[in-house]
N, C-alpha and C positions, 0 to 999 in steps of 0.2 A: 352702372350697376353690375358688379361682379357676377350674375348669377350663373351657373354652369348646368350643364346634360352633361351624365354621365352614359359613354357610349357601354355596354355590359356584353355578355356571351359568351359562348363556350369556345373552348378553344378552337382554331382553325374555323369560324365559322366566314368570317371576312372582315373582324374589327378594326385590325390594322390597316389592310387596304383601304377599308373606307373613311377611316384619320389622315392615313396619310394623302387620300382625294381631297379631304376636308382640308387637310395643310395646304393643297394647291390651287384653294380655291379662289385666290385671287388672278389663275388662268381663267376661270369660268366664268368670271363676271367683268371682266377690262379690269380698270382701275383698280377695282378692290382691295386690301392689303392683306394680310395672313402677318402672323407673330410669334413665337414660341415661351411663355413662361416657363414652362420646364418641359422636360424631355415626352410628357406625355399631357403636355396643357397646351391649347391654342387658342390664342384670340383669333375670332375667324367675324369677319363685318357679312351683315344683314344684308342679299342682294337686294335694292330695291328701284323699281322702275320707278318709281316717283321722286326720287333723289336724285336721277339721274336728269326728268324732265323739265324738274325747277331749277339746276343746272345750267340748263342749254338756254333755258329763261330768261336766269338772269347773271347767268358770265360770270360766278363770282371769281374772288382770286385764290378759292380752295374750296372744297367737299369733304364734309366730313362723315363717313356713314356712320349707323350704329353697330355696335359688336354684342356676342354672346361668348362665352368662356366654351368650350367642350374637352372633356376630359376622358382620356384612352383608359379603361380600368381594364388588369391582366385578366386573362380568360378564366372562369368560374369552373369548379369543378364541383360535382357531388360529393358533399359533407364538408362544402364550406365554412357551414353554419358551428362546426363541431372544429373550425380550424383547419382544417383539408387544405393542401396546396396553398398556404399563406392565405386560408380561407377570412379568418377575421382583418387582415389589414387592407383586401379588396372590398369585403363589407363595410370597413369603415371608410374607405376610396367614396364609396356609393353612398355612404348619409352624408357624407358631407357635397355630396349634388341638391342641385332643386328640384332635376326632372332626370328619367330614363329613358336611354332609346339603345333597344334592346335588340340586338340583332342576330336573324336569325339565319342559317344556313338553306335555300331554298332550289338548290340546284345538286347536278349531281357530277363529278368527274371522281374517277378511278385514281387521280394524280397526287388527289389532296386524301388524306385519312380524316374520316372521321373519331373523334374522341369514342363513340360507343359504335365505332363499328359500321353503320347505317346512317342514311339522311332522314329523320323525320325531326322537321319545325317545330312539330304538335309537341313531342316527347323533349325536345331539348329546352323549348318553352318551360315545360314542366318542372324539368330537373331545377331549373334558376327562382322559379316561380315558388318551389318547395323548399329552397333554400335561405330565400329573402324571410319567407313567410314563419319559417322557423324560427329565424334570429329576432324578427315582429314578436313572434308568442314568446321566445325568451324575457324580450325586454317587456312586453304589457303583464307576463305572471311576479316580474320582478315589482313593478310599478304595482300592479292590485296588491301584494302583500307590505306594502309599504302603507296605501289608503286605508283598505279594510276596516281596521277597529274605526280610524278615526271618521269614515266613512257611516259605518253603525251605530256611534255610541255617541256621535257629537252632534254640533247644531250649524256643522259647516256644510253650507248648501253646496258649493263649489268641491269640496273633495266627496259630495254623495252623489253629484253631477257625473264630475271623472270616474268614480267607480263605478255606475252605469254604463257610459262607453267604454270603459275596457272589457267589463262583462260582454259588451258587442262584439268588439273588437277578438277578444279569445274565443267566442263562438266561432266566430267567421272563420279567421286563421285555422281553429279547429278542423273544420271543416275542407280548409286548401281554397280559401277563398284569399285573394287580397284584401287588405284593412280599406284601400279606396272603394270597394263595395260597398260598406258601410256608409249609409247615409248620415249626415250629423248636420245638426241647425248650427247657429252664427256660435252659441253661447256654448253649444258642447264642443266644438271646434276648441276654443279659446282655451277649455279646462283643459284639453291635452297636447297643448301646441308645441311643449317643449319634447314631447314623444321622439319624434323625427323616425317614425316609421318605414322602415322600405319601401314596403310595399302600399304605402299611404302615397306616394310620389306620382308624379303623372307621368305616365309612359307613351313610346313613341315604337312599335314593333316595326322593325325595317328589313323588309323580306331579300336577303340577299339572293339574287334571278342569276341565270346566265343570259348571253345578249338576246338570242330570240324572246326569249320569256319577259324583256324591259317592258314593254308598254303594256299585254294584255296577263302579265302573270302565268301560273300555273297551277298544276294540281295541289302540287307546296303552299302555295300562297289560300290557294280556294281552302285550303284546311287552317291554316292560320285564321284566317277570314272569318271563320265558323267558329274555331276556337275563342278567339276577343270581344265574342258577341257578349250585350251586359257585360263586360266589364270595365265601358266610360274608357278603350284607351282607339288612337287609331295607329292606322297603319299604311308603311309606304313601301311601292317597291323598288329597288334599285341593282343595277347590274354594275357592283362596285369592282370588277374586274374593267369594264367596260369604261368606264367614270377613268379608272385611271389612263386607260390608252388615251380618251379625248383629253387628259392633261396635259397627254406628254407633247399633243399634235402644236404647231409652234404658231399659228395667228386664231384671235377669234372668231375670223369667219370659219377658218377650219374646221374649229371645233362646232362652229354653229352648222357646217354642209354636215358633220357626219353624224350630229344630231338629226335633222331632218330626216337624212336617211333612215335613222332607224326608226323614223315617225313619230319625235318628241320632241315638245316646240322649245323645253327648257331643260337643261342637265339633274339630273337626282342631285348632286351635291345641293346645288342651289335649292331645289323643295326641301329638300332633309334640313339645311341650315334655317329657311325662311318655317316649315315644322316643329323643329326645333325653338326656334323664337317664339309662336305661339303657344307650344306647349307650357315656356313659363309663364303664360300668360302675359307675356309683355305687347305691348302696341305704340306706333311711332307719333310723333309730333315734330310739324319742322320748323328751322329759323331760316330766312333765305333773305339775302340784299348781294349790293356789290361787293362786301368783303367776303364775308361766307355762305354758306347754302349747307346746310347742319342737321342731321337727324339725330333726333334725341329720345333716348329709350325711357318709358315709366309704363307703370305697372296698371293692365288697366282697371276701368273703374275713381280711379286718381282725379281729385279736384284739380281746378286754374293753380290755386296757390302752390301745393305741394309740387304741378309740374316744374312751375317756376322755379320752386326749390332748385331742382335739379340742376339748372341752371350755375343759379349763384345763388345760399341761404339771403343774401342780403333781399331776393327777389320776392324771397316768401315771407319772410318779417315783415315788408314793408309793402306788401302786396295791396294795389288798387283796385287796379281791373285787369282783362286780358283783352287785345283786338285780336278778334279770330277770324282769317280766313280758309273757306272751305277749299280744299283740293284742287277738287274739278272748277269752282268757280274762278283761281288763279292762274289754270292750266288754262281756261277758255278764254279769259280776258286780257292775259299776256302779262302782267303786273302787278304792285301792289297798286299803285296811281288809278289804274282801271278801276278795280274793285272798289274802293273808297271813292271813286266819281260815282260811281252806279252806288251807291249803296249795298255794297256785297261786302260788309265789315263787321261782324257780330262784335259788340261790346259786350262781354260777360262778368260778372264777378264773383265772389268767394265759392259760391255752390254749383260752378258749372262746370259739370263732368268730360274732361277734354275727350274727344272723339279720335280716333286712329286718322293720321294725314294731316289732322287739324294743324295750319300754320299759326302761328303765335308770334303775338307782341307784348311782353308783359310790361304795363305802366307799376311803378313801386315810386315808395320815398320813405327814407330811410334815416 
């Protein structure tokens, strides 16, 4: 699944640094691999302990983890929205993402300039926030003048639906709200799906700290904190100056002693990456035997068959059923053999909702 976060900010806030952590993050997790599709795109693999433990399980002769795309977008400046600073082709950088993670400047050194002068998270949040939300009200006033008439005058239930939500929609915005405030059911969702609204995205605010400030934040952050309240997004904090020195450090226990030291049982890159996963809503399912040991990324909520898909289509055209075992139950009894003696083998089929860790067997004929 291609789908990408887009990393956003203002300039000099630490985006680059914390790409270019992201780029090396296959120091942070052993194995792991890192990629480059282009100069500002990285395939970066999903750390995860549980791919690791069915592994050691069962010996396969490769591991495959799951990956997520992240994409470095150049620094935003005020009156993007209007073109500012190559403002429209960072904008369209950003709709062509699934999620945001938005980072903000959370510390203070005399070394680095800030774009307005001062460090405040709260205000530079804003400037981006007002920026998105503008090119939003652009495109929802362009879209209601397009419905309108046929909206009032016709017997189209579907374009007098959509004109109800953009009415929402241009309130909100009005107001300096994001469009994901906006609540919508299944059906109004649907009528304006082709929107691809900015600030309809799901955001991931990542408080850039300096090192004292990694584990318990700061006054920066406690304002952030305050500020994303109701607005459905969350928030991490990371000392991406810091992140970089533990990449440069040359074994992983290294990196694991100067972790501890600073009282953090896992690196920010690894949360912000496994964060980021979440936020597209994605969730894992594995294959494990003697040849491979495989995690496989879908979307959740996803029935047996369409996981299958993912797979090979041949799996979901000709889908039977699925043998499902749970997690913990393979982790405890050491095997597939075990589980299927004990009875720990769920046989499911077409309407069963795969669960996150869930191992799979799909039976098909085709």
């Amino acid at each position: 699944m291609a789908l990408q976060c887009g990393i956003v900010g203002l300039p000099n806030v630490g985006k680059s640094t914390l790409f270019n952590c992201l780029s090396n993050a296959k120091a942070q997790s052993a194995n792991f691999p890192f990629c480059t599709i282009e100069p500002n795109v990285g395939v970066i693999t999903v750390p995860d302990e549980r791919l690791i433990r069915l592994a050691e399980i069962d010996k396969p002769k490769r591991v495959v983890p799951t990956t997520i795309e992240i994409v470095d977008i150049a620094g935003l400046v005020k009156g993007a929205s209007q073109g500012e600073g190559l403002g429209n082709k960072f904008l369209a950088n950003i709709r062509n993402t699934n999620a945001i993670i938005h980072v903000l400047r959370c510390f203070d050194d005399d070394n680095i300039t800030h774009v307005d002068g001062s460090v405040d998270p709260v205000r530079d949040k804003g400037v981006i926030d007002t920026e998105l939300q503008l090119k939003d009200l652009e495109t929802v006033e362009n879209r209601l003048g397009k419905v309108q008439k046929q909206a009032q005058t016709g017997g189209d239930k579907n374009a007098k639906r959509q004109y109800e939500v953009l009415l929402r929609y241009k309130a909100a915005l009005e107001q300096g709200l994001s469009a994901r405030t906006v609540e919508l059911d299944k059906e109004e969702r649907k009528s304006v799906w082709d929107l691809n609204l900015l600030t309809d995205k799901p955001v991931l605010y990542v408080c850039n700290v300096d090192e004292k400030s990694a584990v318990t934040g700061n006054a920066y952050t406690e304002a952030v904190a305050r500020a994303i309240e109701g607005e459905g997004a969350e928030m991490l904090i990371i000392a991406a100056a810091t992140e970089a020195d533990i990449a440069e450090l040359g074994t992983y226990e290294e990196r694991q002693m100067f972790l501890e030291d600073m009282g953090l049982e896992e690196s920010g890159v690894n949360r912000l990456i496994k964060s980021a996963y979440k936020l597209l809503n994605l969730e894992t399912f594995f294959t494990t035997g003697p040849d491979e040991t495989r995690a496989w990324t879908y979307n959740k909520g996803m029935k047996a068959p369409q996981t299958a898909g993912i797979i090979h289509t041949d799996f979901e055209k000709g889908f039977i059923r699925a043998e499902v075992i749970k997690y913990d139950d393979y982790v405890t009894l050491g095997s597939e053999k075990a589980c299927r003696d004990l009875g720990k083998i769920g046989i499911e089929g077409k309407d069963y909702v795969v669960q996150d860790g869930d191992i799979m067997h799909f039976l098909f004929n085709v």
